[in-house]
PyMOL Python script that loads the backbone (N, CA, C, O; Angstrom):
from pymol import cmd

cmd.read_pdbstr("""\
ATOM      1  N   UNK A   1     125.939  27.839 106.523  1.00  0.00           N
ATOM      2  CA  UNK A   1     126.039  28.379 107.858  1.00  0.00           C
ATOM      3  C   UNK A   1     125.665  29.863 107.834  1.00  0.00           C
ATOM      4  O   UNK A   1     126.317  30.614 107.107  1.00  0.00           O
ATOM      5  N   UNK A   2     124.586  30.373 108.635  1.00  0.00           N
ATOM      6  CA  UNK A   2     124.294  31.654 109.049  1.00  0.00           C
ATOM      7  C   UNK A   2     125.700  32.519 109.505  1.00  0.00           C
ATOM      8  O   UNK A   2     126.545  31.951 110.197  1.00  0.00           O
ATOM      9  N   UNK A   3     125.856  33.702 109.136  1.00  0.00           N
ATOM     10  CA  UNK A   3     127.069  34.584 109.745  1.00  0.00           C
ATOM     11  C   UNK A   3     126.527  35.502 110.382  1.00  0.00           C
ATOM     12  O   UNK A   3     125.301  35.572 110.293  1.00  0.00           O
ATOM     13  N   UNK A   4     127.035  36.208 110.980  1.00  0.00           N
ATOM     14  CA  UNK A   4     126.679  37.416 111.430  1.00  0.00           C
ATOM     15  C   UNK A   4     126.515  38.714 110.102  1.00  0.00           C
ATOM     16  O   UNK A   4     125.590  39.509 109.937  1.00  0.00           O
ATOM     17  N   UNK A   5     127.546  38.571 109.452  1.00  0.00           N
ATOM     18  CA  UNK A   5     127.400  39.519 107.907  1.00  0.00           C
ATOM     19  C   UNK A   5     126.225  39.516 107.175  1.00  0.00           C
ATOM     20  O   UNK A   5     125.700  40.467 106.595  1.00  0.00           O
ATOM     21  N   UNK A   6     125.697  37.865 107.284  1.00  0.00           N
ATOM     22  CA  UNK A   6     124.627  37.584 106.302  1.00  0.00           C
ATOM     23  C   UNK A   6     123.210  38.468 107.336  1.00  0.00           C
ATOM     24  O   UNK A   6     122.393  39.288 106.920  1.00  0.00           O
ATOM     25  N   UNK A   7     123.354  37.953 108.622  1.00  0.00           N
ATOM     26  CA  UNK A   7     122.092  38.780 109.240  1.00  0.00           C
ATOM     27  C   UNK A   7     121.756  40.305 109.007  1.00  0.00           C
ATOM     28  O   UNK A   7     120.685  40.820 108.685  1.00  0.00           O
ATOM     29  N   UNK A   8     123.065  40.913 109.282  1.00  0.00           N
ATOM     30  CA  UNK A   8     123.890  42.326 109.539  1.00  0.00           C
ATOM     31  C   UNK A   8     122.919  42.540 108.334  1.00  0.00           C
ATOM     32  O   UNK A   8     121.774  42.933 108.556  1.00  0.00           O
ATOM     33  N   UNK A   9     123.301  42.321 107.214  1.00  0.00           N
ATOM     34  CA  UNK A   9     122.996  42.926 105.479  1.00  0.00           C
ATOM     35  C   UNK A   9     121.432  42.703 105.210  1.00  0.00           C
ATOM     36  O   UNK A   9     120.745  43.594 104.711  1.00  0.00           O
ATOM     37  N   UNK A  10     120.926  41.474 105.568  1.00  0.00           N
ATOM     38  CA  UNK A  10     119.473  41.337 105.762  1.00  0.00           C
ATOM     39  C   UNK A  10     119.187  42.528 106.561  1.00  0.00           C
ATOM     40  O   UNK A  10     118.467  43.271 105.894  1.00  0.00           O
ATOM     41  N   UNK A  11     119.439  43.004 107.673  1.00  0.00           N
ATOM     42  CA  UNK A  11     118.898  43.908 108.514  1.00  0.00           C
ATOM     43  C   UNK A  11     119.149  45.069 107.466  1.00  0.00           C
ATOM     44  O   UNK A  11     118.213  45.502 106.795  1.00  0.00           O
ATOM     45  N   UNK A  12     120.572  45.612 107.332  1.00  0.00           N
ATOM     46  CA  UNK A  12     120.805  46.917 106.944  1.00  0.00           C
ATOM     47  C   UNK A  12     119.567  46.653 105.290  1.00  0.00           C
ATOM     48  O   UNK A  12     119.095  47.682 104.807  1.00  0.00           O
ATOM     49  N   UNK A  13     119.289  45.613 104.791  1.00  0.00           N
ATOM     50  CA  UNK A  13     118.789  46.114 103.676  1.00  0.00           C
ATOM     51  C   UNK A  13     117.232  46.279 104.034  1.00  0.00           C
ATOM     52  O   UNK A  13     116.460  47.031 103.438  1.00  0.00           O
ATOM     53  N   UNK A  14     117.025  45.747 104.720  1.00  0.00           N
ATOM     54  CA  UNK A  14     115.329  45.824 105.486  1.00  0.00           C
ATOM     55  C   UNK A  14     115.054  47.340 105.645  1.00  0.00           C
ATOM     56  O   UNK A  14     114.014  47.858 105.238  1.00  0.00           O
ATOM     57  N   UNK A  15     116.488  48.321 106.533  1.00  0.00           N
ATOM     58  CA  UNK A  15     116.372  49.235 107.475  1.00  0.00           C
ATOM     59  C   UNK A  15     117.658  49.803 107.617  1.00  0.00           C
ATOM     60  O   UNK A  15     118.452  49.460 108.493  1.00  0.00           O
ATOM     61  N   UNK A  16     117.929  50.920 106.518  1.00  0.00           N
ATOM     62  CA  UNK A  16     119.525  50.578 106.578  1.00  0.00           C
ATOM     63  C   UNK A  16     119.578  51.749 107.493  1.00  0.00           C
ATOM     64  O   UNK A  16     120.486  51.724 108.322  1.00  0.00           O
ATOM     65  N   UNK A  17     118.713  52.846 107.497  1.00  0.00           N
ATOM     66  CA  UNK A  17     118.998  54.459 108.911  1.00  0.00           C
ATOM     67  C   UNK A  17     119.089  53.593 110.015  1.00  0.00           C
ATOM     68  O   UNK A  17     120.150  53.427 110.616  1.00  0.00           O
ATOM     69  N   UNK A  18     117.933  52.975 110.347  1.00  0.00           N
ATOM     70  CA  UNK A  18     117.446  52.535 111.842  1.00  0.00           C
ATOM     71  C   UNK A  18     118.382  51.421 112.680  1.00  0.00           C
ATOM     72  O   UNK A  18     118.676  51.319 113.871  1.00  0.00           O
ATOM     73  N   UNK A  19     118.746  50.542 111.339  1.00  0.00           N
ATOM     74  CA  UNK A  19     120.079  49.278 111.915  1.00  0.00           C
ATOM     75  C   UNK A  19     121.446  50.035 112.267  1.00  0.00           C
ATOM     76  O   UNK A  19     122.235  49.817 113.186  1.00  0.00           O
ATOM     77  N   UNK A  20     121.477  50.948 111.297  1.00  0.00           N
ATOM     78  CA  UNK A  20     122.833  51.309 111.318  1.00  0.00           C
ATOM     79  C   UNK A  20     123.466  52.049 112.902  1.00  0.00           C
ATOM     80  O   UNK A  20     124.534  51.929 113.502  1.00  0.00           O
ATOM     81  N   UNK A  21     122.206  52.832 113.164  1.00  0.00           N
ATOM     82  CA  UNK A  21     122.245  53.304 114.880  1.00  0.00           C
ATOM     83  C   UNK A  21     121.961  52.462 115.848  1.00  0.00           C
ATOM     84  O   UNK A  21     122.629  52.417 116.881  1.00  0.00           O
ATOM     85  N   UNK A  22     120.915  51.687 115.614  1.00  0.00           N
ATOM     86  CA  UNK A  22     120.889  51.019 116.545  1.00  0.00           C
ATOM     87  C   UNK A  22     121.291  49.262 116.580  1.00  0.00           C
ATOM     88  O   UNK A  22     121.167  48.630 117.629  1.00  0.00           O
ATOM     89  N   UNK A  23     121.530  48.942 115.951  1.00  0.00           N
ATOM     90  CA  UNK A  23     121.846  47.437 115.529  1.00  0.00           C
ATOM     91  C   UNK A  23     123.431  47.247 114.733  1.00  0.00           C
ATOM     92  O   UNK A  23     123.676  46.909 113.575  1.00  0.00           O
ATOM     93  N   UNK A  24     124.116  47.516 115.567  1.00  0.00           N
ATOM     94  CA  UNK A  24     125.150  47.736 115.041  1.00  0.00           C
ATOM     95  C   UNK A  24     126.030  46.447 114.848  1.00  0.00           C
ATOM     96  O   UNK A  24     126.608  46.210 113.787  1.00  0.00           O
ATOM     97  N   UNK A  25     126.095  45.544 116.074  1.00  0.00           N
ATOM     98  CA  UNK A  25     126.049  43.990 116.194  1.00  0.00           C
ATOM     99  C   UNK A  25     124.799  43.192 116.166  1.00  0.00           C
ATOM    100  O   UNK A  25     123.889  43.337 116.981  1.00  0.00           O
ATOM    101  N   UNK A  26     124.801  42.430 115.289  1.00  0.00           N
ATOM    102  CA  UNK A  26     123.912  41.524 115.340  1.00  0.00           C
ATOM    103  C   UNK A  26     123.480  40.558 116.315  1.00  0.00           C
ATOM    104  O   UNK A  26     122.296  40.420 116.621  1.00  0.00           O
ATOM    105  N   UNK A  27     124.660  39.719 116.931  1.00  0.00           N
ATOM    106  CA  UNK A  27     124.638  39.690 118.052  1.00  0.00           C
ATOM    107  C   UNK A  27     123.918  39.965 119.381  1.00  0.00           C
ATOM    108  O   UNK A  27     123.018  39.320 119.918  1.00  0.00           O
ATOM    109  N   UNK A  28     124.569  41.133 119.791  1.00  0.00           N
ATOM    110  CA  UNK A  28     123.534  41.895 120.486  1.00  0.00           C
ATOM    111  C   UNK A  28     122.363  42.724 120.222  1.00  0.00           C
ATOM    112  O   UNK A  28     122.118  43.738 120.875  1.00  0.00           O
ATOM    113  N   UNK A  29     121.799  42.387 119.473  1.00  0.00           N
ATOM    114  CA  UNK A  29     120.262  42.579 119.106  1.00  0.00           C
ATOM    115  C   UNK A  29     119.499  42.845 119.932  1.00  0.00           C
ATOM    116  O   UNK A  29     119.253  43.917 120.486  1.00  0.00           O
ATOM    117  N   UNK A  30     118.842  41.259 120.118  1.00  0.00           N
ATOM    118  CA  UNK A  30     118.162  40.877 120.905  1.00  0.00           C
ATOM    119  C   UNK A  30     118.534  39.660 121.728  1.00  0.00           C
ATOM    120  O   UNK A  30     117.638  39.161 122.409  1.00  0.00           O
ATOM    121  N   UNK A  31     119.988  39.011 121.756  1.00  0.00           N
ATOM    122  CA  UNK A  31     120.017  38.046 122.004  1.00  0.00           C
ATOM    123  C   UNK A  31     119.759  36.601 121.767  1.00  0.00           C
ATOM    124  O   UNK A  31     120.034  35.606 122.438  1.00  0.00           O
ATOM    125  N   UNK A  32     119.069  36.785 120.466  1.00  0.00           N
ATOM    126  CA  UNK A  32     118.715  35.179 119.894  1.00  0.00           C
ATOM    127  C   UNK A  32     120.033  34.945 119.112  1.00  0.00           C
ATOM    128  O   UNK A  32     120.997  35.539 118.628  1.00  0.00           O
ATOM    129  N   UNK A  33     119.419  33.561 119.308  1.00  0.00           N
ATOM    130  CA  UNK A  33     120.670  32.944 117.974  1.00  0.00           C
ATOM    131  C   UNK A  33     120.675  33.137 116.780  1.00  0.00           C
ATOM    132  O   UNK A  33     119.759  32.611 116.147  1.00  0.00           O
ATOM    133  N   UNK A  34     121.617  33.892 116.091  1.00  0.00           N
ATOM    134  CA  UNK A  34     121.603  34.070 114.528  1.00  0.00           C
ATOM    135  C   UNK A  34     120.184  33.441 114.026  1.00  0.00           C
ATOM    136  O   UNK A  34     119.177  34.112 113.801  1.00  0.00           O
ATOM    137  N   UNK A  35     120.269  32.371 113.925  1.00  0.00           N
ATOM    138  CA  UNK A  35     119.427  31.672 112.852  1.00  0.00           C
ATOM    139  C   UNK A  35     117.837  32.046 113.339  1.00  0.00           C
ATOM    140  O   UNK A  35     116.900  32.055 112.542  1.00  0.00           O
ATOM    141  N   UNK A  36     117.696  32.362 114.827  1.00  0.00           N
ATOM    142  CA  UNK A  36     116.674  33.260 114.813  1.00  0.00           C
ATOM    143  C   UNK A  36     115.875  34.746 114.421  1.00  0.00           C
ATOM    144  O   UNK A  36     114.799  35.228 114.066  1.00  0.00           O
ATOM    145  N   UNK A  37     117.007  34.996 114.707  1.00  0.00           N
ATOM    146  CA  UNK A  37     116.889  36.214 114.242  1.00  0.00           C
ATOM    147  C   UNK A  37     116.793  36.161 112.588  1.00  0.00           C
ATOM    148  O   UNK A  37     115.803  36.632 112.028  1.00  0.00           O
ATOM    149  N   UNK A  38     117.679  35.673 111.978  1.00  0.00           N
ATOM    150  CA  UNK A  38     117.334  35.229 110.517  1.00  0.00           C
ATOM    151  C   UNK A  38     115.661  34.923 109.756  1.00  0.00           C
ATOM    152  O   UNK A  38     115.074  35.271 108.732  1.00  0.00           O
ATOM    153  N   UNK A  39     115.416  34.190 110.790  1.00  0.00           N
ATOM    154  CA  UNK A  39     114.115  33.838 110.828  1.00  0.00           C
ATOM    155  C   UNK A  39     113.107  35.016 110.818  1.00  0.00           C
ATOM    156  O   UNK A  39     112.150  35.292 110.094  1.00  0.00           O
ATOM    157  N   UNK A  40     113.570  35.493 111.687  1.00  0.00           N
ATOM    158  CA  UNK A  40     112.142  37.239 112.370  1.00  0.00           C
ATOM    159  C   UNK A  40     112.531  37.698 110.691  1.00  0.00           C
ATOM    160  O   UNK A  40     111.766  37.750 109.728  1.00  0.00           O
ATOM    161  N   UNK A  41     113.742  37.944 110.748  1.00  0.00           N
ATOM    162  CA  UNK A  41     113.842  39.056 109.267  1.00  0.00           C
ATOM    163  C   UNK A  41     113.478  38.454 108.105  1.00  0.00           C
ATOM    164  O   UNK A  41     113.072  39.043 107.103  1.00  0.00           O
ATOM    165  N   UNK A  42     113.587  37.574 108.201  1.00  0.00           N
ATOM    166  CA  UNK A  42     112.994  36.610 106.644  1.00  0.00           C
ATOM    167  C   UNK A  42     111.490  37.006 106.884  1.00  0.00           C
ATOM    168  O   UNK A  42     110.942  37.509 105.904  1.00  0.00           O
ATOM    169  N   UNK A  43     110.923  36.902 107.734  1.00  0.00           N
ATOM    170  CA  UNK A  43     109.214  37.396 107.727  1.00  0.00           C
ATOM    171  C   UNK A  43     109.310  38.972 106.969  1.00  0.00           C
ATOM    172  O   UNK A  43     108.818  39.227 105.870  1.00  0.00           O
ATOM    173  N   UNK A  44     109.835  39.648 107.575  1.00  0.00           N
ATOM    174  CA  UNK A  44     110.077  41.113 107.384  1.00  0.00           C
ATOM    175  C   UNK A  44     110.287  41.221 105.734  1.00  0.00           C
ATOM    176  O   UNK A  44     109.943  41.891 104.760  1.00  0.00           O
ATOM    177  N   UNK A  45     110.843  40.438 106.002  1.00  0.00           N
ATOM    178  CA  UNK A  45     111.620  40.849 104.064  1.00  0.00           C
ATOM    179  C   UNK A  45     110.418  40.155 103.135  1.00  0.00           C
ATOM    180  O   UNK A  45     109.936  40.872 102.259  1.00  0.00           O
ATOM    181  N   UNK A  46     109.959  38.922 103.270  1.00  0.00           N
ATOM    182  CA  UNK A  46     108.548  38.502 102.792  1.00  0.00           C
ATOM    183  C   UNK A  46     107.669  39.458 102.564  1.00  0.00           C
ATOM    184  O   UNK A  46     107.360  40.032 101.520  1.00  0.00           O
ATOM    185  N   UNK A  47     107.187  39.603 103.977  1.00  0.00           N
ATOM    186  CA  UNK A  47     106.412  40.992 103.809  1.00  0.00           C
ATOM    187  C   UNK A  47     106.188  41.963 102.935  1.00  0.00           C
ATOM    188  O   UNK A  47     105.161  42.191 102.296  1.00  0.00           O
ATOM    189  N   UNK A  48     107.847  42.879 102.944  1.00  0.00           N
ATOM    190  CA  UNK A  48     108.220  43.297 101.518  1.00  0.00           C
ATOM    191  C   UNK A  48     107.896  43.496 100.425  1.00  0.00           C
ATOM    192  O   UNK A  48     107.092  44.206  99.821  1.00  0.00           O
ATOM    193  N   UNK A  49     108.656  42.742 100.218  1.00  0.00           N
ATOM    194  CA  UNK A  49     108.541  41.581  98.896  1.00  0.00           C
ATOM    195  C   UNK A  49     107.386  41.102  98.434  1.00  0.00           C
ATOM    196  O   UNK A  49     107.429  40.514  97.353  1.00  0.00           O
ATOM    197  N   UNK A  50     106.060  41.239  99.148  1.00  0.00           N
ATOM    198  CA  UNK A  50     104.937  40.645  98.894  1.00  0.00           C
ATOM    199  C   UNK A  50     104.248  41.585  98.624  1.00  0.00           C
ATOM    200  O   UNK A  50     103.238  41.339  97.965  1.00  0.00           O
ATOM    201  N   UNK A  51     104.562  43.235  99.085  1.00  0.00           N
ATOM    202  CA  UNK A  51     104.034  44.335  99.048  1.00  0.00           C
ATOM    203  C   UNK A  51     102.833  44.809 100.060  1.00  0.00           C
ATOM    204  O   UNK A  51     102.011  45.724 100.026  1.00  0.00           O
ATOM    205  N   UNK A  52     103.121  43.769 100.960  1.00  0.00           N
ATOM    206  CA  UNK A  52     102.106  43.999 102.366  1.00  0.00           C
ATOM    207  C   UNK A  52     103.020  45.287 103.105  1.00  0.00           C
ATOM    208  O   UNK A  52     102.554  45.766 104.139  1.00  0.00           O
ATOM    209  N   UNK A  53     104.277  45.816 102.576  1.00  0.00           N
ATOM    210  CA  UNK A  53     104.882  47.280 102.860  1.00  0.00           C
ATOM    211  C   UNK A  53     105.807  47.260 101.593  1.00  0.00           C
ATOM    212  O   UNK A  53     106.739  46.546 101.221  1.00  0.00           O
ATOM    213  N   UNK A  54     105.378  47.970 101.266  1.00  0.00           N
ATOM    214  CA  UNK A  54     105.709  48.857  99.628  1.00  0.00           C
ATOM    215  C   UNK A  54     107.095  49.480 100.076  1.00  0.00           C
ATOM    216  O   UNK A  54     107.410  50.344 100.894  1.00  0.00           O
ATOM    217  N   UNK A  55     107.812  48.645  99.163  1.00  0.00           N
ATOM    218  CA  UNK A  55     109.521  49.110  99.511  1.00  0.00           C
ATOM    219  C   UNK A  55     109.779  50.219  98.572  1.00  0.00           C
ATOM    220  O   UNK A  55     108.811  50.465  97.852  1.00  0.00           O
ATOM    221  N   UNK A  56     110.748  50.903  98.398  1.00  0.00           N
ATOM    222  CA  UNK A  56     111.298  51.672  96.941  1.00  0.00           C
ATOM    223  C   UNK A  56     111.940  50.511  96.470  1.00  0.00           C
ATOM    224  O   UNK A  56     112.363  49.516  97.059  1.00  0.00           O
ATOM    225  N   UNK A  57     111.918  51.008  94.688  1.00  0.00           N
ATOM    226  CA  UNK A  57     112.506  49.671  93.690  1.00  0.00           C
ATOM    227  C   UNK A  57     113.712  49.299  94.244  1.00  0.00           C
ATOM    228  O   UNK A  57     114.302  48.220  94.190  1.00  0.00           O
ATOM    229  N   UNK A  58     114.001  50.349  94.792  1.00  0.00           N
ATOM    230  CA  UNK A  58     116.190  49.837  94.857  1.00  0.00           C
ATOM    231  C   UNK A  58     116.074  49.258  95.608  1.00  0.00           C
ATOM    232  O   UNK A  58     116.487  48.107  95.469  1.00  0.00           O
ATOM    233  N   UNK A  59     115.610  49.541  96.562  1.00  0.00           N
ATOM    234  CA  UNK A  59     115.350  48.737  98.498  1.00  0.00           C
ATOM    235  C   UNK A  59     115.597  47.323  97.946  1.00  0.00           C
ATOM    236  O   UNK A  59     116.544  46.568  98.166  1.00  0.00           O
ATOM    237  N   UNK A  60     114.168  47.099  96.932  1.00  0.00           N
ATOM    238  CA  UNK A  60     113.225  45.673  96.845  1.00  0.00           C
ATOM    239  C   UNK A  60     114.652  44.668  96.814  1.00  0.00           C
ATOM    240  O   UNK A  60     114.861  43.717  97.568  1.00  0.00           O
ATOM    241  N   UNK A  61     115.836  45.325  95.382  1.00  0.00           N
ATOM    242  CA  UNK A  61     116.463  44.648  95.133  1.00  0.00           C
ATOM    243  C   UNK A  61     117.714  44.041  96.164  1.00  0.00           C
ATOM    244  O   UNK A  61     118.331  42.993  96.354  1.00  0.00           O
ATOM    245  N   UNK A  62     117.655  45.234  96.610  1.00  0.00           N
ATOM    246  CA  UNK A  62     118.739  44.765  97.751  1.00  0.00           C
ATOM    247  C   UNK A  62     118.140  43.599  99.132  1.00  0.00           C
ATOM    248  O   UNK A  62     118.841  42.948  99.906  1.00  0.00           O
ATOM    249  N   UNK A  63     116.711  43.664  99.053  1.00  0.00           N
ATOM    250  CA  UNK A  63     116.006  43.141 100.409  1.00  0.00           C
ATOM    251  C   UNK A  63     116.041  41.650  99.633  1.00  0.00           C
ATOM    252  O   UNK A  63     116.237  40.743 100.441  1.00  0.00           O
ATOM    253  N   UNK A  64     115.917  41.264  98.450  1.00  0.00           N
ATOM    254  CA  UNK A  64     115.948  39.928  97.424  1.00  0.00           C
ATOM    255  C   UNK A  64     117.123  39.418  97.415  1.00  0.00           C
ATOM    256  O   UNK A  64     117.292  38.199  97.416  1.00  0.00           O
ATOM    257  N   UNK A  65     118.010  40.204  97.406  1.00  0.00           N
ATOM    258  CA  UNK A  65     119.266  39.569  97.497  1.00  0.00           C
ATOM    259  C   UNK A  65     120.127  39.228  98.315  1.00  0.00           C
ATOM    260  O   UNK A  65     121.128  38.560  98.055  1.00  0.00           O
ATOM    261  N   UNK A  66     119.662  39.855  99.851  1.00  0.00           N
ATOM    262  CA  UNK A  66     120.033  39.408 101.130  1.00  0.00           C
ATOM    263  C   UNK A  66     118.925  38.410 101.825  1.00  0.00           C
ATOM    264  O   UNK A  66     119.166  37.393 102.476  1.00  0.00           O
ATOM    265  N   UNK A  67     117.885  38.871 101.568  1.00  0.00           N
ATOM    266  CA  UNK A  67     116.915  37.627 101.921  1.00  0.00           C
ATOM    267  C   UNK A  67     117.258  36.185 101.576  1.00  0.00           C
ATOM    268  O   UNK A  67     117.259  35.225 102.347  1.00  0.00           O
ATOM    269  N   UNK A  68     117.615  36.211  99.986  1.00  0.00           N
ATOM    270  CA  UNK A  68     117.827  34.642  99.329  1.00  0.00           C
ATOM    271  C   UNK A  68     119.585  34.404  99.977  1.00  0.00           C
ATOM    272  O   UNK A  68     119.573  33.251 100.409  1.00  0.00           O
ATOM    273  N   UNK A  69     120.564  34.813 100.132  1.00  0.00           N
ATOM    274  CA  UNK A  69     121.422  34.052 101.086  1.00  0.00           C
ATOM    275  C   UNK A  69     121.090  33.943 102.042  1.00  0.00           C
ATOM    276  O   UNK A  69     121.451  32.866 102.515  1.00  0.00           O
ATOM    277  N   UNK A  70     120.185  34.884 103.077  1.00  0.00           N
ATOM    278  CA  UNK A  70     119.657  33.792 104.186  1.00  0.00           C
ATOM    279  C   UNK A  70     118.598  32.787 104.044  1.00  0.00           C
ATOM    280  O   UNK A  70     118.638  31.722 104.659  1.00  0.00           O
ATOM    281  N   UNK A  71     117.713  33.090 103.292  1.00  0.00           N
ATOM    282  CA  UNK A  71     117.345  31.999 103.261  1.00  0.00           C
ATOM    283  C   UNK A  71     117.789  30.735 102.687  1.00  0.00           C
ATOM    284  O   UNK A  71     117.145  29.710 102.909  1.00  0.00           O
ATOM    285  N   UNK A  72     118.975  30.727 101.871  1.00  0.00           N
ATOM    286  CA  UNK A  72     119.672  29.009 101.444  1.00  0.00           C
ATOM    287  C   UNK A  72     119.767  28.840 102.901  1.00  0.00           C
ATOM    288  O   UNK A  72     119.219  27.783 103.213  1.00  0.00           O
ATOM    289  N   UNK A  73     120.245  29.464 103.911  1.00  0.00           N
ATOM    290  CA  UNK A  73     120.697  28.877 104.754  1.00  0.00           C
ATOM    291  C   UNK A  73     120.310  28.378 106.162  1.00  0.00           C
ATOM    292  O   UNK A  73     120.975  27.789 107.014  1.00  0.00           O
ATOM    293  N   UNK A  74     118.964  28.817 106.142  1.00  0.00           N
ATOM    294  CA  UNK A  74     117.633  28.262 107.111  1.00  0.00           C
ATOM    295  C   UNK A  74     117.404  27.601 106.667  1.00  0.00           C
ATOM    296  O   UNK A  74     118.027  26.648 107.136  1.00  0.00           O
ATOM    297  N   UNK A  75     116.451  27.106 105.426  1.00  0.00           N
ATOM    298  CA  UNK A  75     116.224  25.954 104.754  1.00  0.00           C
ATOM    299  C   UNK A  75     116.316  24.722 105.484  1.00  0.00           C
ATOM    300  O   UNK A  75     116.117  23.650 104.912  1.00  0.00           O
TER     301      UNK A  75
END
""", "prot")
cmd.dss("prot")
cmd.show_as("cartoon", "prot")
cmd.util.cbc("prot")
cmd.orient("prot")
């Protein structure tokens, strides 16, 4: 099951200045359902991760390790 924590941490590790002010609930985002939003950020973090945007090393690790609990749970 998607949480709100699991999105929250995907976001903050994507974007941790920009979430932290403005994305403070996940929730109220944008209004999608968790598992959507899960979805948008799993692209984001791919991305990443793929180096189509060049993370710093520490980022990478933290964006790998919130990515893969959301993603068990889209699947």
């Amino acid at each position: 099951m998607i949480t709100r924590e699991m999105v929250y941490g995907l976001s903050e590790s994507l974007d941790s200045q920009h979430q932290g002010i403005q994305w403070p609930d996940p929730i109220k985002w944008d209004g999608r359902p968790l598992r959507k939003q899960a979805e948008g950020l799993l692209v984001l973090a791919d991305a990443q991760l793929d180096g189509l945007i060049i993370p710093d090393s520490g980022v990478e690790a933290r964006i790998r390790s919130a990515a893969d609990l959301v993603r068990v749970e889209t699947a």
